[in-house]
C-alpha positions as CSV (number, residue, x, y, z in Angstrom):
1,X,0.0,0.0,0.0
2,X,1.4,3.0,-0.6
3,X,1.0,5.8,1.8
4,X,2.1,9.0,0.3
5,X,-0.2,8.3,-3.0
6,X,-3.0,8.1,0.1
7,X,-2.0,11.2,2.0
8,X,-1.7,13.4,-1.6
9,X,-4.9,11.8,-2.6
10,X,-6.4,13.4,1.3
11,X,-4.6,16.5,0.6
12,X,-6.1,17.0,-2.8
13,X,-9.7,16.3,-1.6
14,X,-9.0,18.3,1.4
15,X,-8.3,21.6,-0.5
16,X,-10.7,20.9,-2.7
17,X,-13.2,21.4,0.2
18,X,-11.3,23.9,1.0
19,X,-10.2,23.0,4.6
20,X,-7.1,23.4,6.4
21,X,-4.8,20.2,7.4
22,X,-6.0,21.6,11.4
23,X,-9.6,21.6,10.4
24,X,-9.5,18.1,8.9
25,X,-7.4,16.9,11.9
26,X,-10.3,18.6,14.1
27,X,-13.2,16.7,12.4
28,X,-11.4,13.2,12.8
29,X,-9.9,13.8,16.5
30,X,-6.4,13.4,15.5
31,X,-3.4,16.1,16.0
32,X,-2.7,18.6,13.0
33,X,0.9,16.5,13.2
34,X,-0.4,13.5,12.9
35,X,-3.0,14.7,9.4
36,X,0.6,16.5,7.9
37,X,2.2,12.9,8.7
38,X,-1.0,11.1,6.7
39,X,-0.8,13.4,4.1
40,X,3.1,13.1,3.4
41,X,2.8,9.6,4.0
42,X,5.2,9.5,7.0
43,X,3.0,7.3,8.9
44,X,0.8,4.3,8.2
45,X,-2.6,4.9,8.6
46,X,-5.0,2.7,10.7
47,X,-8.4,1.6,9.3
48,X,-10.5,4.1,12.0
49,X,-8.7,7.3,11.0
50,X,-8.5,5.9,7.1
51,X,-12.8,5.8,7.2
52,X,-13.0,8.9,9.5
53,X,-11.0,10.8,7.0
54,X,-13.3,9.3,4.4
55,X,-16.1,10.3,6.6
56,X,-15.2,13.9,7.0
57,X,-14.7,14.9,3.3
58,X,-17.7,13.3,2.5
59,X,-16.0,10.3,-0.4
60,X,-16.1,6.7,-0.2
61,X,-12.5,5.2,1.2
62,X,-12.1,3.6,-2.5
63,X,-11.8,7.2,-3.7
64,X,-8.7,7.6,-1.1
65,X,-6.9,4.9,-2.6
66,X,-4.4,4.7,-5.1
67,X,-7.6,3.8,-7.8
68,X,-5.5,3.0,-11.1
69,X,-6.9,-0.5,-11.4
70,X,-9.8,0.7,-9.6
71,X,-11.1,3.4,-11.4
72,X,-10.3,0.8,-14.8
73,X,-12.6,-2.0,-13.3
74,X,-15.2,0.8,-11.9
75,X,-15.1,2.1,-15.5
76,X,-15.5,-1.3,-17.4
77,X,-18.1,-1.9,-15.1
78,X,-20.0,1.3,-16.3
79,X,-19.4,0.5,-20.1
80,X,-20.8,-3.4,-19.1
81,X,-24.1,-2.0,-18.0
82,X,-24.5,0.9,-20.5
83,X,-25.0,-2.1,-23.1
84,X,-26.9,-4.2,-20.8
85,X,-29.4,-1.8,-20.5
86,X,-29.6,-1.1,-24.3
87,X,-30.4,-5.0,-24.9
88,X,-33.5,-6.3,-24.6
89,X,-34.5,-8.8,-21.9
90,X,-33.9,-11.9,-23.6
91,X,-30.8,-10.4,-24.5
92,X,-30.0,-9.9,-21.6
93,X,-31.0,-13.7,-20.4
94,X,-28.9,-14.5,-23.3
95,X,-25.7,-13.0,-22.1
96,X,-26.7,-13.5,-18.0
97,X,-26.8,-17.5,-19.1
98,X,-23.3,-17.1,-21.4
99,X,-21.4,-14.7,-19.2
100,X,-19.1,-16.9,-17.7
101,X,-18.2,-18.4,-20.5
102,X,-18.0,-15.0,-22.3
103,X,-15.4,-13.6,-19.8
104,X,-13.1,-16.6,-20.2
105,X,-13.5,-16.1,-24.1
106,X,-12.7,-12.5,-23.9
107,X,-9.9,-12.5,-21.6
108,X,-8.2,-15.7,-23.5
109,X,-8.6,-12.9,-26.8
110,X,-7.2,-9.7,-25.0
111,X,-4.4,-11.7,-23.8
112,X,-3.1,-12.5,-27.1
113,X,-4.0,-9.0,-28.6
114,X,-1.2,-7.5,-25.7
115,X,1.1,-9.9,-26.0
């Protein structure tokens, strides 16, 4: 995991709600030292503090993390659904009953396309 990607993904949001590092720190009931340690990744951060942090700027904890492969998955998902919900319902059905073997087929292509 890596910490300073967290803390300058906190700082980010943080000014983007325009607060101060004290304010933050004030609405999770840590120190000021302890948020400029988080946000310079100095210090690990435990699970309590990661979801109060979350908490007080108002974003889901998957939004704090380093989202690269996140962000990819959470956009394929999107693209997945836009066409589910252009197919009709026994197209849907169609590909519900096939998915499984669908995924396999297209991850056995994609892999020899980036090869």
């Amino acid at each position: 995991m890596d910490y300073y990607k967290i803390g300058q993904k906190i700082r980010k949001i943080r000014k983007a709600h325009g607060l101060s590092q004290e304010e933050l720190a004030e609405k999770v009931n840590i120190s000021t030292t302890h948020m400029s340690h988080i946000e310079t990744g100095n210090t690990k951060l435990s699970l309590p503090v990661f979801v109060d942090i979350a908490a007080a700027l108002e974003v889901r904890t998957d939004d704090l993390l380093d989202t690269s492969a996140t962000a990819t998955t959470s956009s394929s998902l999107d693209e997945i659904a836009a066409v589910l919900e252009r197919c009709t319902a026994q197209e849907a059905k169609v590909i519900g009953m096939n998915y499984p073997q669908l995924c396999e087929k297209l991850i056995e292509v994609s892999l020899k396309k980036y090869q």
